[in-house]
C-alpha positions as CSV (number, residue, x, y, z in Angstrom):
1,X,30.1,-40.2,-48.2
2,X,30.3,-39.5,-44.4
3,X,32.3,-37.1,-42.6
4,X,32.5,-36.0,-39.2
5,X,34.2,-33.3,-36.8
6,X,34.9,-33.1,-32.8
7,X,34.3,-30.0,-31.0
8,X,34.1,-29.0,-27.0
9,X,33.1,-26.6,-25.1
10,X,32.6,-26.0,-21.3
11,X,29.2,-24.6,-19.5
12,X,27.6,-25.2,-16.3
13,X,23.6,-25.8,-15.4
14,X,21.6,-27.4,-13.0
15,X,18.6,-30.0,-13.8
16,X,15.2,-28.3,-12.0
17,X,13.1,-31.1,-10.0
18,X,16.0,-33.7,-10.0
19,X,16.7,-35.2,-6.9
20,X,20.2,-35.6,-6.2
21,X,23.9,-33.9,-7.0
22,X,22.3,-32.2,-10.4
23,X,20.3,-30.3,-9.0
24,X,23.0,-28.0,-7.8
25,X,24.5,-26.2,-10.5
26,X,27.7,-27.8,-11.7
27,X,29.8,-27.5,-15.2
28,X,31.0,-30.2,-18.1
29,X,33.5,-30.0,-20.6
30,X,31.1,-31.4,-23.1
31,X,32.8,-32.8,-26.4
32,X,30.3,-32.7,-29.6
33,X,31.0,-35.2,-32.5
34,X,28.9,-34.0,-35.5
35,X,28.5,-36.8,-38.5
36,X,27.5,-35.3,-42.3
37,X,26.6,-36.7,-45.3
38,X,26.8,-35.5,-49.0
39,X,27.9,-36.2,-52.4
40,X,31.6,-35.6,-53.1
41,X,31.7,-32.1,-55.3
42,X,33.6,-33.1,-58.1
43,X,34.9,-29.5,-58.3
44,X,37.1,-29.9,-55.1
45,X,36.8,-33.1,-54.0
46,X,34.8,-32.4,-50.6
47,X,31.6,-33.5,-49.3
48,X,31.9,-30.1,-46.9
49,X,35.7,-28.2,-46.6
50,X,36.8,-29.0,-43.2
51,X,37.2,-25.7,-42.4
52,X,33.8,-24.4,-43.7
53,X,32.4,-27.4,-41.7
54,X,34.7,-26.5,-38.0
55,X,32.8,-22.7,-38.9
56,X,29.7,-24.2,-38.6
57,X,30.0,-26.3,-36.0
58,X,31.6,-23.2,-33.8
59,X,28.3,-21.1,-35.0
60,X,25.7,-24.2,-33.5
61,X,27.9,-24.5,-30.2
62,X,28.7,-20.6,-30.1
63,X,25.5,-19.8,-27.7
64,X,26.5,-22.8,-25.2
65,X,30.2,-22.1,-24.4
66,X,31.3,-20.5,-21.2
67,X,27.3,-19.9,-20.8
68,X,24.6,-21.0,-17.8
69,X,22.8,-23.5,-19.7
70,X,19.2,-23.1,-17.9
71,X,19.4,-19.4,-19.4
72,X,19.3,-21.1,-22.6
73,X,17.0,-24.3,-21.9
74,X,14.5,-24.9,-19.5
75,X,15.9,-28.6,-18.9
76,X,19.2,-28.5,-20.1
77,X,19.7,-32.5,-20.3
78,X,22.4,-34.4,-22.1
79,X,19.4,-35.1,-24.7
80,X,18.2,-31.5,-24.6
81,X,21.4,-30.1,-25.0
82,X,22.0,-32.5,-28.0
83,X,18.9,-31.4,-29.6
84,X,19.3,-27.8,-29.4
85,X,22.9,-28.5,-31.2
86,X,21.1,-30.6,-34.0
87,X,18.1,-28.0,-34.8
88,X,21.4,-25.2,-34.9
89,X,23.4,-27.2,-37.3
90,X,20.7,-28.1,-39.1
91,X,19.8,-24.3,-40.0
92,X,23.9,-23.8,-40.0
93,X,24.1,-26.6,-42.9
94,X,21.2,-24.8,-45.3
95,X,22.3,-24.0,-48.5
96,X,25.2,-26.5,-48.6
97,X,24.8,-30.1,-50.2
98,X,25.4,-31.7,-46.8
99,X,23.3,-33.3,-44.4
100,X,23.2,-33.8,-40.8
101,X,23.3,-37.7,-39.8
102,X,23.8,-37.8,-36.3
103,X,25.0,-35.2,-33.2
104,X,26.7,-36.9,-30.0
105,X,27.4,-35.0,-27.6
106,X,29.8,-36.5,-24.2
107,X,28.5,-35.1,-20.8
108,X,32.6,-35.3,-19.4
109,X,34.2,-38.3,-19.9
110,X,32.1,-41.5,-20.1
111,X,28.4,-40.1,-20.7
112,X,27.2,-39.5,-24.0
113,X,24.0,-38.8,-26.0
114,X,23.0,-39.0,-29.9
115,X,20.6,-37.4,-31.9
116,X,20.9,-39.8,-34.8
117,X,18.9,-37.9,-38.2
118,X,18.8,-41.3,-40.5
């Protein structure tokens, strides 16, 4: 079974080498849909507790809120940005029976990315 969460958070960057309004630093409310995928536990019915999930997602995205992105990446792109939240809720998810299917992350309103794991 399939569940999935919606996060946001805000941070500004710049994109080195690109030429045009990027390259000056600028901010996004980016919005983060995560996608799992597990067996049901019989014991309590979830594939991952929502609230146990929205912890882990706040731990992968904890590092990019309110935070200068190029401190963090040295191309902080849509993609790269979206790959970096994969590779921290992949470590995030260890030891629980869930698995990461897909990360899309929106650059503001009508942009997105998606790492998709299948």
């Amino acid at each position: 079974m399939k569940i999935g969460l919606v996060s946001e958070f805000d941070a500004a960057h710049h994109l080195p080498g690109y030429k045009g309004k990027c390259a000056n630093i600028h901010g996004h409310t980016y919005k983060v849909e995560a996608v799992l995928e597990g067996p049901v536990d019989e014991a309590n019915g979830f594939v991952l507790d929502f609230f146990d999930f929205k912890k882990i997602l706040g731990r992968a995205l904890e590092d990019l809120d309110h935070r200068y992105l190029n401190d963090i990446l040295p191309s902080p792109t849509a993609e790269h940005i979206a790959v970096h939240i994969s590779s921290r809720l992949k470590k995030e998810l260890l030891g629980t029976s869930a698995r990461l299917v897909s990360v899309k992350l929106w650059e503001g309103k009508n942009k997105w990315v998606m790492v998709d794991e299948q």
